[in-house]
N, CA, C and O atoms as a Maestro MAE file, in Angstrom:
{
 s_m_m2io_version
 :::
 2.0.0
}

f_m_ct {
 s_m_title
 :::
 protein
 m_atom[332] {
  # First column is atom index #
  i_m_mmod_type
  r_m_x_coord
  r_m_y_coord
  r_m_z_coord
  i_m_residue_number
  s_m_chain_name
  s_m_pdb_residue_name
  s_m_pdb_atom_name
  i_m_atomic_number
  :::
  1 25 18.850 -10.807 -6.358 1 A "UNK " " N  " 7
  2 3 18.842 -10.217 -5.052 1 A "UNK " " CA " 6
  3 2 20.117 -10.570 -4.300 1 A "UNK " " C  " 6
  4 15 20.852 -9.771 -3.719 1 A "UNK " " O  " 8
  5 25 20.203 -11.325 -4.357 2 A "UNK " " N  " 7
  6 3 21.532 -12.102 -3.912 2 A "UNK " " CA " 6
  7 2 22.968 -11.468 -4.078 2 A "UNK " " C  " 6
  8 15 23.820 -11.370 -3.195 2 A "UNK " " O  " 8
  9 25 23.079 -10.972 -5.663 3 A "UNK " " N  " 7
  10 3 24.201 -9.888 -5.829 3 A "UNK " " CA " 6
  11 2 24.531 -8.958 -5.108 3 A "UNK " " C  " 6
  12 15 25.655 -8.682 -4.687 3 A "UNK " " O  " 8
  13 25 23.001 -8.148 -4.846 4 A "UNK " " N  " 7
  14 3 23.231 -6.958 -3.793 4 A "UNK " " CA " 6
  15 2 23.583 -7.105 -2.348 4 A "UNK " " C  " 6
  16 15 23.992 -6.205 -1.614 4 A "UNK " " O  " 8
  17 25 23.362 -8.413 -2.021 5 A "UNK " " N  " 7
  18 3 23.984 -8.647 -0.376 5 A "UNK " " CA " 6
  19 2 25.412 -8.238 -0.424 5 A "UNK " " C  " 6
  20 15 26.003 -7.548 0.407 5 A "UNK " " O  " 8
  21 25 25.991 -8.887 -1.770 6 A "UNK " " N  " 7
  22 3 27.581 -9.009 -1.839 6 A "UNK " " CA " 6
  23 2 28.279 -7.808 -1.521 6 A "UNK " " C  " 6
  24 15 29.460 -7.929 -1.196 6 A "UNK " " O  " 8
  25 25 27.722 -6.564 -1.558 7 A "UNK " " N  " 7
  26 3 28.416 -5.489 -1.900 7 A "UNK " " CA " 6
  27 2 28.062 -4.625 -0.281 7 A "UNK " " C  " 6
  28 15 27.066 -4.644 0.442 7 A "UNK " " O  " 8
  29 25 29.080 -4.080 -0.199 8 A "UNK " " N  " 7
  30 3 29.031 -3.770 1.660 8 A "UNK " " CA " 6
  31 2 28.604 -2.234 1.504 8 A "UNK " " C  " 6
  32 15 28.920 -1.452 0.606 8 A "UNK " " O  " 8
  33 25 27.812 -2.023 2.611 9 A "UNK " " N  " 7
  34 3 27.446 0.137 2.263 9 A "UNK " " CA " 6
  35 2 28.324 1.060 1.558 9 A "UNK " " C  " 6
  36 15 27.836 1.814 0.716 9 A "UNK " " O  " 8
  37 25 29.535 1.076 1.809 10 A "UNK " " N  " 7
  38 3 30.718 1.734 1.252 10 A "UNK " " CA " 6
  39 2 30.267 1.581 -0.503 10 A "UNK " " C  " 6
  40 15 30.201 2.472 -1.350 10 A "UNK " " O  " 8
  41 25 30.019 0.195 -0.627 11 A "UNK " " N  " 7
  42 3 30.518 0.032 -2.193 11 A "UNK " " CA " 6
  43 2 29.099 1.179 -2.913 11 A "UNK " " C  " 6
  44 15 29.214 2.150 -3.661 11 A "UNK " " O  " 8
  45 25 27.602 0.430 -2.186 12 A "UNK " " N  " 7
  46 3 26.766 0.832 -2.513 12 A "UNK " " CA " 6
  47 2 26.646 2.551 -2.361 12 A "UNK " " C  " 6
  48 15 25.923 3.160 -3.150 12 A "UNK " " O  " 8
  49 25 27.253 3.135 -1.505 13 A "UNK " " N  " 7
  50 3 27.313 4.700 -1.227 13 A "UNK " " CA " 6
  51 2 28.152 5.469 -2.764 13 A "UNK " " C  " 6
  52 15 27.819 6.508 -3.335 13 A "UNK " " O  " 8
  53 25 29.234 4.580 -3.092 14 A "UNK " " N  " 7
  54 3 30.183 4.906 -4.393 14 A "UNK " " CA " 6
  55 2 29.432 4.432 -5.435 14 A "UNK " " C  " 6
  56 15 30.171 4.502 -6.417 14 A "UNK " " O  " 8
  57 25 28.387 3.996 -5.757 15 A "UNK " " N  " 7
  58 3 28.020 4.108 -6.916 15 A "UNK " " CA " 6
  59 2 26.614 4.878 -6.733 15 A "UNK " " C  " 6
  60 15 26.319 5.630 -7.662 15 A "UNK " " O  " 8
  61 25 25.708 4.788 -5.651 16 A "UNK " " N  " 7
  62 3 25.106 5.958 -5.440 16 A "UNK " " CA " 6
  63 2 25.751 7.715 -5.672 16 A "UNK " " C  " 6
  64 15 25.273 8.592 -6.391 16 A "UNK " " O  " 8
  65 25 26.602 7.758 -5.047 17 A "UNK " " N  " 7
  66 3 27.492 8.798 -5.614 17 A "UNK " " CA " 6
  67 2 27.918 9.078 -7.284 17 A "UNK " " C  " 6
  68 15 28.262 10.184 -7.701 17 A "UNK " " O  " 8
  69 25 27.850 8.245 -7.852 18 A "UNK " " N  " 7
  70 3 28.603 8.063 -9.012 18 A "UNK " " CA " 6
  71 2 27.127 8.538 -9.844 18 A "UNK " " C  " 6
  72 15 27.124 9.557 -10.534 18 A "UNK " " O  " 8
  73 25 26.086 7.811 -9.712 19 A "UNK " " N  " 7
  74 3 24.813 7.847 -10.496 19 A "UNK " " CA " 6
  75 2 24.230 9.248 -10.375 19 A "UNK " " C  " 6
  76 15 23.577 9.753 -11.288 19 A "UNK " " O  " 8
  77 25 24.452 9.784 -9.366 20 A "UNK " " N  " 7
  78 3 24.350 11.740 -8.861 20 A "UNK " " CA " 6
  79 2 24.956 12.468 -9.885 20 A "UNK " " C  " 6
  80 15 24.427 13.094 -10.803 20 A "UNK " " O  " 8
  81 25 26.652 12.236 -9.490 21 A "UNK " " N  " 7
  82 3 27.466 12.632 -10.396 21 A "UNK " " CA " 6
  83 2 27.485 12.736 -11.995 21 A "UNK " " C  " 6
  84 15 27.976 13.723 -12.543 21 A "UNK " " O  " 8
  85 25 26.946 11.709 -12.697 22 A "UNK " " N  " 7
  86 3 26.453 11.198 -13.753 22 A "UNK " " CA " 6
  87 2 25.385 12.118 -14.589 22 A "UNK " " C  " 6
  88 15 25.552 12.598 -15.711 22 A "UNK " " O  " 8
  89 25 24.232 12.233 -13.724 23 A "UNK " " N  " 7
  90 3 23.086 13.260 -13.967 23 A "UNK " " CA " 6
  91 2 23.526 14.158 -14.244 23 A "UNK " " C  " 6
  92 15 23.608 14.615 -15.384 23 A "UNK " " O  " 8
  93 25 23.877 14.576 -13.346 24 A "UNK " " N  " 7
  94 3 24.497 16.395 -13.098 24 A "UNK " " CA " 6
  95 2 25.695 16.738 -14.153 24 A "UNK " " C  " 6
  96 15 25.776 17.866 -14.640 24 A "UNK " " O  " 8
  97 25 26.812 15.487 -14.546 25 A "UNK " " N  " 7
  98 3 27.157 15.872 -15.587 25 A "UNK " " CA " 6
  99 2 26.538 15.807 -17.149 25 A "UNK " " C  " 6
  100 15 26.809 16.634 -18.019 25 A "UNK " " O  " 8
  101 25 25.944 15.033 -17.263 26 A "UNK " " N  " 7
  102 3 24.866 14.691 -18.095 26 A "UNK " " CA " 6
  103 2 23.835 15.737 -19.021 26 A "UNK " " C  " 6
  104 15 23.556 15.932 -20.203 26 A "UNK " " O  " 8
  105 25 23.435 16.320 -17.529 27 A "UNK " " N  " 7
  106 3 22.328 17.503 -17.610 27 A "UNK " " CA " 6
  107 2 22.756 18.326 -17.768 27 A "UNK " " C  " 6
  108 15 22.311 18.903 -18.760 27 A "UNK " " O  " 8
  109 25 23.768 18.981 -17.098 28 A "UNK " " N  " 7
  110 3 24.175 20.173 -17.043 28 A "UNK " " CA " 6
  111 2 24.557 21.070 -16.000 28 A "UNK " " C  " 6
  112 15 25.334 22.002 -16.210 28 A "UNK " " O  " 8
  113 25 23.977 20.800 -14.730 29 A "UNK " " N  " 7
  114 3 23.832 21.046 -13.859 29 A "UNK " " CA " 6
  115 2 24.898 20.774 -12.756 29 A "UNK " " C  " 6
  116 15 25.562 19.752 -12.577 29 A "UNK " " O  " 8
  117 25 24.895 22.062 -11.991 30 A "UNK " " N  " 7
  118 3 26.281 22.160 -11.286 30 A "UNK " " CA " 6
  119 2 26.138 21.083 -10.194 30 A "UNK " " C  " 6
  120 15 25.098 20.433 -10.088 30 A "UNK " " O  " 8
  121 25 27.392 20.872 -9.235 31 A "UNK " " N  " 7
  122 3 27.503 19.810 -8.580 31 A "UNK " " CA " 6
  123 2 27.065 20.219 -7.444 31 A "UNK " " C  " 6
  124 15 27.126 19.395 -6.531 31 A "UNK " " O  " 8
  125 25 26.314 22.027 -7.033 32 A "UNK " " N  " 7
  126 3 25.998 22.508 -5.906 32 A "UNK " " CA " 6
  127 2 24.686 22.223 -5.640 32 A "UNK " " C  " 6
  128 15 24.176 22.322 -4.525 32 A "UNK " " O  " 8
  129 25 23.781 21.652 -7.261 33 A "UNK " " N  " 7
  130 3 22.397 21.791 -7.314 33 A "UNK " " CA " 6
  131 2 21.825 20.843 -6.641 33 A "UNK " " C  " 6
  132 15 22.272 19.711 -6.827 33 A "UNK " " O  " 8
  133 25 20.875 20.986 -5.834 34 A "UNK " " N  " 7
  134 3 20.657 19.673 -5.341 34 A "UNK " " CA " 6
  135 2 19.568 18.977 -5.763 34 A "UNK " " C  " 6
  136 15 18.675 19.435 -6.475 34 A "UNK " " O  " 8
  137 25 19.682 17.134 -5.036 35 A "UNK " " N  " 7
  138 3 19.701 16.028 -5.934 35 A "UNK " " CA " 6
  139 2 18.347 15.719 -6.045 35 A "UNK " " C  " 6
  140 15 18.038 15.097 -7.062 35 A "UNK " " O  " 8
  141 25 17.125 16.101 -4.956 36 A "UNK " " N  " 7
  142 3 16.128 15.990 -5.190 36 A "UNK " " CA " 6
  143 2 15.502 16.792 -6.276 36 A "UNK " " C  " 6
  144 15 14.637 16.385 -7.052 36 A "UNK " " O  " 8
  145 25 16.056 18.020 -6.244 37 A "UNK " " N  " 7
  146 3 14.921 19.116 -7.380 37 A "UNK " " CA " 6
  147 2 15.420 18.558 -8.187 37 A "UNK " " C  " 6
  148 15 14.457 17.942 -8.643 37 A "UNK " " O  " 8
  149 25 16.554 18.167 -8.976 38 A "UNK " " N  " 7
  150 3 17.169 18.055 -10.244 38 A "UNK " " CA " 6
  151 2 15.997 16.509 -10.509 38 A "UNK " " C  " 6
  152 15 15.148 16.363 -11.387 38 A "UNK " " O  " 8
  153 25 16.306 15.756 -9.622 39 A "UNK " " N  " 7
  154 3 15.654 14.250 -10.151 39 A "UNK " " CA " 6
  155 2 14.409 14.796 -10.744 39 A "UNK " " C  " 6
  156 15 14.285 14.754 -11.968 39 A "UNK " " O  " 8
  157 25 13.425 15.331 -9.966 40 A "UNK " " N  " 7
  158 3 12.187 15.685 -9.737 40 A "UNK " " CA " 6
  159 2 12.223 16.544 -11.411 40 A "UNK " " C  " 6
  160 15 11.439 16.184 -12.289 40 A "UNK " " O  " 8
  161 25 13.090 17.517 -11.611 41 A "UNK " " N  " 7
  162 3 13.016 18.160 -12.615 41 A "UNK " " CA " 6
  163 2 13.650 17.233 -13.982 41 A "UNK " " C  " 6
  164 15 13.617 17.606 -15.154 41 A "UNK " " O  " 8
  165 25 14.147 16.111 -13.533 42 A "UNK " " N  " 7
  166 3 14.365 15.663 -14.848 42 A "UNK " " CA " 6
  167 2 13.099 14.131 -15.237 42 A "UNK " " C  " 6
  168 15 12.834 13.450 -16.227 42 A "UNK " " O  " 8
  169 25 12.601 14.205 -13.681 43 A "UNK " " N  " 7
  170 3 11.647 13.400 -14.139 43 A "UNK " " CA " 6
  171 2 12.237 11.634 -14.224 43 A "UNK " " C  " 6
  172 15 11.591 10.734 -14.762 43 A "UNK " " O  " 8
  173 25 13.527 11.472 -13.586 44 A "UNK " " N  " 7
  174 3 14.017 10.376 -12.798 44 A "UNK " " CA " 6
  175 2 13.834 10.262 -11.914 44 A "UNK " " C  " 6
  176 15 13.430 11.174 -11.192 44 A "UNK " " O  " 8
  177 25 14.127 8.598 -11.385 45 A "UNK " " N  " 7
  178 3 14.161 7.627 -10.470 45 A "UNK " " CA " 6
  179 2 15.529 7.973 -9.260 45 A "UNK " " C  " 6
  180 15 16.622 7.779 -9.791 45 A "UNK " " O  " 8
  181 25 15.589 8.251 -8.367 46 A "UNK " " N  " 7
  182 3 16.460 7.985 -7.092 46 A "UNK " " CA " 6
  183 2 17.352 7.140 -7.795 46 A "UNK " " C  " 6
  184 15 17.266 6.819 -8.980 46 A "UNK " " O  " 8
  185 25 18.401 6.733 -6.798 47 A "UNK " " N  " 7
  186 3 19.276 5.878 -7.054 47 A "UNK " " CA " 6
  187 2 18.714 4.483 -6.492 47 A "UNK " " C  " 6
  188 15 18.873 3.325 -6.880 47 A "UNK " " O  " 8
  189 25 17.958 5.076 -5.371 48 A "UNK " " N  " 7
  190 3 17.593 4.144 -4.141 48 A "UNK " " CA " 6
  191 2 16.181 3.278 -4.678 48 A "UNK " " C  " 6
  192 15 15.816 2.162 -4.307 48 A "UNK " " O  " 8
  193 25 15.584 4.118 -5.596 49 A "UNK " " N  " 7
  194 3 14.370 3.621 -6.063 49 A "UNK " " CA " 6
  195 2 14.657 2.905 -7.174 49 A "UNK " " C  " 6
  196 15 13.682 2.287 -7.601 49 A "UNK " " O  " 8
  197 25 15.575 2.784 -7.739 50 A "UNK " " N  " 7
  198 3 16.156 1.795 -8.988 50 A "UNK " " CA " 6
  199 2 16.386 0.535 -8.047 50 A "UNK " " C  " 6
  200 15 15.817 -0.496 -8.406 50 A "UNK " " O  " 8
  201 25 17.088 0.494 -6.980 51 A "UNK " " N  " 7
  202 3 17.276 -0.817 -6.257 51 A "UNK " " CA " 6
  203 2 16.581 -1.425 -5.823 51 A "UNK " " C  " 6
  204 15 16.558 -2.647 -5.677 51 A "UNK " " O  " 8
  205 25 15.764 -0.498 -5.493 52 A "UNK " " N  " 7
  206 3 14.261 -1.149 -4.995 52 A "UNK " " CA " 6
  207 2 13.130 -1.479 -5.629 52 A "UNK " " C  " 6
  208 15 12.123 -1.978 -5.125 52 A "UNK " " O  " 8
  209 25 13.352 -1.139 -6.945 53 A "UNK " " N  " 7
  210 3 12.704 -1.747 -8.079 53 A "UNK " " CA " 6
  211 2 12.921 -2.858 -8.626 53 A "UNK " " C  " 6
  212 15 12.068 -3.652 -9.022 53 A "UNK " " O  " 8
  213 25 14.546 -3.009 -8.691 54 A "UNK " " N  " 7
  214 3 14.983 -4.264 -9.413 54 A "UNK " " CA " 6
  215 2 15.096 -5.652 -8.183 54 A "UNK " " C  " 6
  216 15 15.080 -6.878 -8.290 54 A "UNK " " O  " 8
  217 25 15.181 -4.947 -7.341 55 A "UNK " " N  " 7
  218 3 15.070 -6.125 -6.191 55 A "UNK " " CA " 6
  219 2 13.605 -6.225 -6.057 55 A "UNK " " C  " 6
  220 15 13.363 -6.921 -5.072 55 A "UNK " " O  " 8
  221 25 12.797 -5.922 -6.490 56 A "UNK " " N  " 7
  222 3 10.806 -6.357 -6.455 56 A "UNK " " CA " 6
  223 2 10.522 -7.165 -7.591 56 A "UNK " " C  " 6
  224 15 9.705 -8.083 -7.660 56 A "UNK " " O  " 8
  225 25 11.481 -6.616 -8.707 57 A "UNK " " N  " 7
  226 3 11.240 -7.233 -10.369 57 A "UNK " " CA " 6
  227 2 12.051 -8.578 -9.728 57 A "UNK " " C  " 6
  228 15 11.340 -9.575 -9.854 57 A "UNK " " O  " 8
  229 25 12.934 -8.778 -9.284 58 A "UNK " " N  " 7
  230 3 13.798 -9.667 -9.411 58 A "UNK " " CA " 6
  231 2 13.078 -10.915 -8.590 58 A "UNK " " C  " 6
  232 15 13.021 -12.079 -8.986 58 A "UNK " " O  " 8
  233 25 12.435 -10.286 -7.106 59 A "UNK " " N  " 7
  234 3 11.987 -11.600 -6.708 59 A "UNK " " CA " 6
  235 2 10.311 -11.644 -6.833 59 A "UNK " " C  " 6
  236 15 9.583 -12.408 -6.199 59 A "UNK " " O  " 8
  237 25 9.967 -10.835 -7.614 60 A "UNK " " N  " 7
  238 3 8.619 -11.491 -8.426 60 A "UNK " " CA " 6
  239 2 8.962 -12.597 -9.790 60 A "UNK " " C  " 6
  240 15 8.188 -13.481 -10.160 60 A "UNK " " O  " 8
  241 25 10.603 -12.225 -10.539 61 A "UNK " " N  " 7
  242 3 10.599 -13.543 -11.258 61 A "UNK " " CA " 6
  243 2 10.650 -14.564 -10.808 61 A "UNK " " C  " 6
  244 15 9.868 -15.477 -11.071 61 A "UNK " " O  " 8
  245 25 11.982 -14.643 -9.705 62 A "UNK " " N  " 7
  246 3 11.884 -15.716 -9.130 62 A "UNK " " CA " 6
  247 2 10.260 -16.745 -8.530 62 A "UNK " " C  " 6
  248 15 10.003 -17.948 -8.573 62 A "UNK " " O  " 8
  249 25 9.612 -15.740 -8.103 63 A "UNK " " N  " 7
  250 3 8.565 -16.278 -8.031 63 A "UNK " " CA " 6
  251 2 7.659 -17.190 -9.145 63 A "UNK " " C  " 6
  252 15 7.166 -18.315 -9.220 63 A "UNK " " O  " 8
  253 25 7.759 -16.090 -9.871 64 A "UNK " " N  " 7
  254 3 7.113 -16.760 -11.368 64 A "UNK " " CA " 6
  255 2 7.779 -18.287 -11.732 64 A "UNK " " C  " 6
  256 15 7.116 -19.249 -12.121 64 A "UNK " " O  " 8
  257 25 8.985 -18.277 -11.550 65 A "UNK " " N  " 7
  258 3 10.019 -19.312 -12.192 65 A "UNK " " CA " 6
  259 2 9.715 -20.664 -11.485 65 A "UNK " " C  " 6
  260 15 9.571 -21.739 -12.068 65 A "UNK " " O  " 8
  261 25 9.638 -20.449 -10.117 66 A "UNK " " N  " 7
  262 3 9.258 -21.320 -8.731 66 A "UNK " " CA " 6
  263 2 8.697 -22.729 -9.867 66 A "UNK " " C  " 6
  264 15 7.894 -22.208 -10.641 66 A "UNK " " O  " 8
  265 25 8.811 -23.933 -10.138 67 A "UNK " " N  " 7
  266 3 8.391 -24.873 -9.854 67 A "UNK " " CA " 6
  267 2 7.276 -25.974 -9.147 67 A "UNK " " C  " 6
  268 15 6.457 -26.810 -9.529 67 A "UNK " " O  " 8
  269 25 7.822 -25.378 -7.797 68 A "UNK " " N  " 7
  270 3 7.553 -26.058 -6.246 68 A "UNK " " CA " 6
  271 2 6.423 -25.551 -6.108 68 A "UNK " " C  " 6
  272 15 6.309 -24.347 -5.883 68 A "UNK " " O  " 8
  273 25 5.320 -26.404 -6.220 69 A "UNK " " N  " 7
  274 3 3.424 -26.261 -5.718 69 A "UNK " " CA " 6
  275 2 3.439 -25.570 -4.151 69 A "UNK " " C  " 6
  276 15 2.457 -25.027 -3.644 69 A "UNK " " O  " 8
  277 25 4.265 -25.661 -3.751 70 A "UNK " " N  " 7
  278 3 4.016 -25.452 -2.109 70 A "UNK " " CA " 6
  279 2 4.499 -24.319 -1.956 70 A "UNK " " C  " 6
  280 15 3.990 -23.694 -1.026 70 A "UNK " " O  " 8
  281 25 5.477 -23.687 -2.643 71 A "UNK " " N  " 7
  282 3 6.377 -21.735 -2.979 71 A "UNK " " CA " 6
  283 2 5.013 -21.414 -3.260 71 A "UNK " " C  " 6
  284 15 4.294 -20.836 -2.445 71 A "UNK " " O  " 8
  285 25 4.459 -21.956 -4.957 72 A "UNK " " N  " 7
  286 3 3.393 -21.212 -5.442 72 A "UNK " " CA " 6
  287 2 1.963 -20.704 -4.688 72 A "UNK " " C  " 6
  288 15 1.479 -19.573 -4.740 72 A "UNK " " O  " 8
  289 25 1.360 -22.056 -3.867 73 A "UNK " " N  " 7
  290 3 0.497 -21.416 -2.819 73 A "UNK " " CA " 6
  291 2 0.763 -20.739 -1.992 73 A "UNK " " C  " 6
  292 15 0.154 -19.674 -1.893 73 A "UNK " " O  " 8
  293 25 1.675 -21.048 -1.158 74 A "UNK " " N  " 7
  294 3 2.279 -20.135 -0.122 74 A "UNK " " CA " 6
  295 2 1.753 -18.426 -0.041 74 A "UNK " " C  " 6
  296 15 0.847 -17.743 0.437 74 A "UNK " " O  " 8
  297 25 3.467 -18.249 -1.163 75 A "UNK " " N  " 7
  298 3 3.811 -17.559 -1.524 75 A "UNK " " CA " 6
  299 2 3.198 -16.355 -2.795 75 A "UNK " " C  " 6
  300 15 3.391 -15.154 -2.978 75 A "UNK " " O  " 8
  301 25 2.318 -17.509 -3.555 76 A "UNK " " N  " 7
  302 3 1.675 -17.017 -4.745 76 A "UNK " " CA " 6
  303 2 0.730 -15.355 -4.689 76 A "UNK " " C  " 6
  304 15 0.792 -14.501 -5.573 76 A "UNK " " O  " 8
  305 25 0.087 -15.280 -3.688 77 A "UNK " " N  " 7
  306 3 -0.538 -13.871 -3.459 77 A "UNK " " CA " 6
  307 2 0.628 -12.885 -3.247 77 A "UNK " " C  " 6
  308 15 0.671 -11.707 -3.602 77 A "UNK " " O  " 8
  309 25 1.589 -13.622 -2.580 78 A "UNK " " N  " 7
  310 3 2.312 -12.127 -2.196 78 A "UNK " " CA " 6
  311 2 3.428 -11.965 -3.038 78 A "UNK " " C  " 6
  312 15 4.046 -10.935 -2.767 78 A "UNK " " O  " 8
  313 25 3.866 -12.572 -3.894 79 A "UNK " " N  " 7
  314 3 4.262 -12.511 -5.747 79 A "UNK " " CA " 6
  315 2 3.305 -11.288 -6.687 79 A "UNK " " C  " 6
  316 15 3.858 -10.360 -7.276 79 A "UNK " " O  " 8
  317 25 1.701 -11.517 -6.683 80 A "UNK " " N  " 7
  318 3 1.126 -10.734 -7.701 80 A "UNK " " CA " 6
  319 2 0.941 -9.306 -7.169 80 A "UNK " " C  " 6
  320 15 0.725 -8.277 -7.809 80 A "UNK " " O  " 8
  321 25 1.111 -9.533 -5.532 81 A "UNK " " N  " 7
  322 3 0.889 -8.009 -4.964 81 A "UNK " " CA " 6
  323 2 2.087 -7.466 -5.278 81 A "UNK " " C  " 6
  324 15 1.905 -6.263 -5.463 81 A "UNK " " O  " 8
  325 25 3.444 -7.814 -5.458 82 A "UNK " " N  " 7
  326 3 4.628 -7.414 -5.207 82 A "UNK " " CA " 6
  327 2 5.129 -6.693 -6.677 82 A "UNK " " C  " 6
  328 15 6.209 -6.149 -6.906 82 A "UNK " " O  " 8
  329 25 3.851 -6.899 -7.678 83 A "UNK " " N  " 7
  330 3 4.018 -6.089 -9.047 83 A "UNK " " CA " 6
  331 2 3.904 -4.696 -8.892 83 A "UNK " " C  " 6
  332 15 4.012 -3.955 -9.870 83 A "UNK " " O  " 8
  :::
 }
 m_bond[331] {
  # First column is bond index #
  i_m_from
  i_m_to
  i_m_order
  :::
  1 1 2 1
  2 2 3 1
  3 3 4 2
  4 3 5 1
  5 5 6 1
  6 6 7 1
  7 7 8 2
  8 7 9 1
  9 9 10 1
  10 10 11 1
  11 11 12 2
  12 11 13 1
  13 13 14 1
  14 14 15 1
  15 15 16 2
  16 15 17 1
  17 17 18 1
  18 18 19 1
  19 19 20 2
  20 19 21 1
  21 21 22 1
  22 22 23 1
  23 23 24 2
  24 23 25 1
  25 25 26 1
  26 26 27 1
  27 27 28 2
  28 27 29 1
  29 29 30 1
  30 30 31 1
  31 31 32 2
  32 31 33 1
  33 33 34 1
  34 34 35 1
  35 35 36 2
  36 35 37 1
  37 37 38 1
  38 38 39 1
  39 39 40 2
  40 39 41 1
  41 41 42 1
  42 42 43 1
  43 43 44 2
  44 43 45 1
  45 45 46 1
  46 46 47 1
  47 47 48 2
  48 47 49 1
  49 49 50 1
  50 50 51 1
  51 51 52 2
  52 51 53 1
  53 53 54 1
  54 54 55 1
  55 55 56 2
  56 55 57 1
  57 57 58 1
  58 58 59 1
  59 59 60 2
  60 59 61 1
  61 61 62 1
  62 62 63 1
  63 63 64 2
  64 63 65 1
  65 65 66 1
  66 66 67 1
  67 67 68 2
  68 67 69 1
  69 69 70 1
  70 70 71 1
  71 71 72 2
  72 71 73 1
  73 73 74 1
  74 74 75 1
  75 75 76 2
  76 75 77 1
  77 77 78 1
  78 78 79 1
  79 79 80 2
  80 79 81 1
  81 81 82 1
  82 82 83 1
  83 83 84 2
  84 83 85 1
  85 85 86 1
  86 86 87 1
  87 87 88 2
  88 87 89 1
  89 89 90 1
  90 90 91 1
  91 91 92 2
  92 91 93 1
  93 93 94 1
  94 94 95 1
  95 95 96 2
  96 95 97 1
  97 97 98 1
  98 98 99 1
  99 99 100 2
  100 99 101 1
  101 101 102 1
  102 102 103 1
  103 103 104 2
  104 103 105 1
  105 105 106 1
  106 106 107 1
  107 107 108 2
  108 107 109 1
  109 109 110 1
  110 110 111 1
  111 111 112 2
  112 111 113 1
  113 113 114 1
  114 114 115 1
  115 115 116 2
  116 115 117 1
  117 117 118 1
  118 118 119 1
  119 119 120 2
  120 119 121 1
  121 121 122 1
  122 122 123 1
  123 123 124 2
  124 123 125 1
  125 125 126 1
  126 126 127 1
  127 127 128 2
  128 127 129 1
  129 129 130 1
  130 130 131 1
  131 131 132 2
  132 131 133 1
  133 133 134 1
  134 134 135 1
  135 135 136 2
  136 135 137 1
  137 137 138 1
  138 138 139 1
  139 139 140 2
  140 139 141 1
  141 141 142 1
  142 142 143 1
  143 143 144 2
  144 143 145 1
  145 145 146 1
  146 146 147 1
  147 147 148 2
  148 147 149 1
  149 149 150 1
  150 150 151 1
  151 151 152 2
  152 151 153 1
  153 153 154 1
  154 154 155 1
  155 155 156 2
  156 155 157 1
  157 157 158 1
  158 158 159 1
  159 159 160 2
  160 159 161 1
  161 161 162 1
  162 162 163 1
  163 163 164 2
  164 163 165 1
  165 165 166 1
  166 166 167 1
  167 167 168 2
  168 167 169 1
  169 169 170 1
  170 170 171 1
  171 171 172 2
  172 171 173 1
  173 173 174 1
  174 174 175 1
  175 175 176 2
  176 175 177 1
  177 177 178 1
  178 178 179 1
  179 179 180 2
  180 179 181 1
  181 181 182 1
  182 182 183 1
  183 183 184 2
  184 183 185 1
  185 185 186 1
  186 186 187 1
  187 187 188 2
  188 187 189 1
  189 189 190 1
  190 190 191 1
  191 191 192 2
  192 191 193 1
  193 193 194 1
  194 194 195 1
  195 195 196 2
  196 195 197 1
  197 197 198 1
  198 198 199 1
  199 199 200 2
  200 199 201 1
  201 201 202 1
  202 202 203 1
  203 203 204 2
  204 203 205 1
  205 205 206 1
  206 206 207 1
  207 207 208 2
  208 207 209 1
  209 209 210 1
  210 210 211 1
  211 211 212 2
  212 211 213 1
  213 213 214 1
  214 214 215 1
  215 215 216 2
  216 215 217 1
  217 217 218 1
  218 218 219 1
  219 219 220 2
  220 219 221 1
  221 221 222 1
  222 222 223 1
  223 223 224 2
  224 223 225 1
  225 225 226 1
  226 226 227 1
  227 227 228 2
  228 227 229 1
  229 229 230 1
  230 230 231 1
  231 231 232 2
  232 231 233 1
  233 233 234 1
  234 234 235 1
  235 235 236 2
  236 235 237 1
  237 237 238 1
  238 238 239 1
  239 239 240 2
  240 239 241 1
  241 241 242 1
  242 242 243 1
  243 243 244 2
  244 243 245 1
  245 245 246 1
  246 246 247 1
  247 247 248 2
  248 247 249 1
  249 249 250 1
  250 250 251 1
  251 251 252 2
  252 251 253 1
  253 253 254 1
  254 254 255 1
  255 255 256 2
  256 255 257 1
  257 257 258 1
  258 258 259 1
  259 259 260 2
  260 259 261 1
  261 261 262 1
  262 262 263 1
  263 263 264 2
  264 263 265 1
  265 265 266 1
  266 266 267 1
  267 267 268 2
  268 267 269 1
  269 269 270 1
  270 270 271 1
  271 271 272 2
  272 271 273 1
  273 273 274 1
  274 274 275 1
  275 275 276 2
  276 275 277 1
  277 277 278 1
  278 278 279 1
  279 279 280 2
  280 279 281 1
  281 281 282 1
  282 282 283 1
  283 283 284 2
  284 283 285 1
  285 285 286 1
  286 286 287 1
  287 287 288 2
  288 287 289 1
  289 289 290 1
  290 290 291 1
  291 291 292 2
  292 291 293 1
  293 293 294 1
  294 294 295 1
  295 295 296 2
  296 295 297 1
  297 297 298 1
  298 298 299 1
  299 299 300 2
  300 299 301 1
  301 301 302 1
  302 302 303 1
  303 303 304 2
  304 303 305 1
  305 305 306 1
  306 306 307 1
  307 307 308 2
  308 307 309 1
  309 309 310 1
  310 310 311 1
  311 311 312 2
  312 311 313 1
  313 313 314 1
  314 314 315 1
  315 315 316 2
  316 315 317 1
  317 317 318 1
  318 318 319 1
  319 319 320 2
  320 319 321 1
  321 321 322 1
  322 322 323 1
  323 323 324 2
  324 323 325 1
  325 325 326 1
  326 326 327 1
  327 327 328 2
  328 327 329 1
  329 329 330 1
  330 330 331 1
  331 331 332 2
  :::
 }
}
């Protein structure tokens, strides 16, 4: 999670851009088509929903990994909901 702080909107907008771009060359599909029907029609993930996936996977490991008795109670319910 931590990685993704590093990177400022700009950076994150250019590779959002890039992952669009990618599809569409990929697929086939012109650069006019737009990005929802195409996802929807290819049966992919957003760009936005990949980040927000790996940032849920990422701090449910961390959770898992936790050590510390006092993270695990705490914290422990809202780890198994966060699957």
């Amino acid at each position: 999670m931590a990685l993704w702080k590093r990177y400022n909107v700009a950076a994150i907008s250019k590779l959002r851009s890039c992952y669009v771009k990618c599809m569409k060359l990929f697929f086939g599909y012109s650069k006019y088509h737009r990005v929802t029907s195409m996802l929807i029609e290819l049966g992919l993930p957003s760009f936005d929903t990949l980040i927000i996936n790996s940032r849920v996977r990422l701090s449910h490991q961390q959770c898992q990994a936790t050590q510390n008795g006092y993270i695990n109670r705490i914290f422990g319910h809202i780890c198994r909901l966060s699957v």
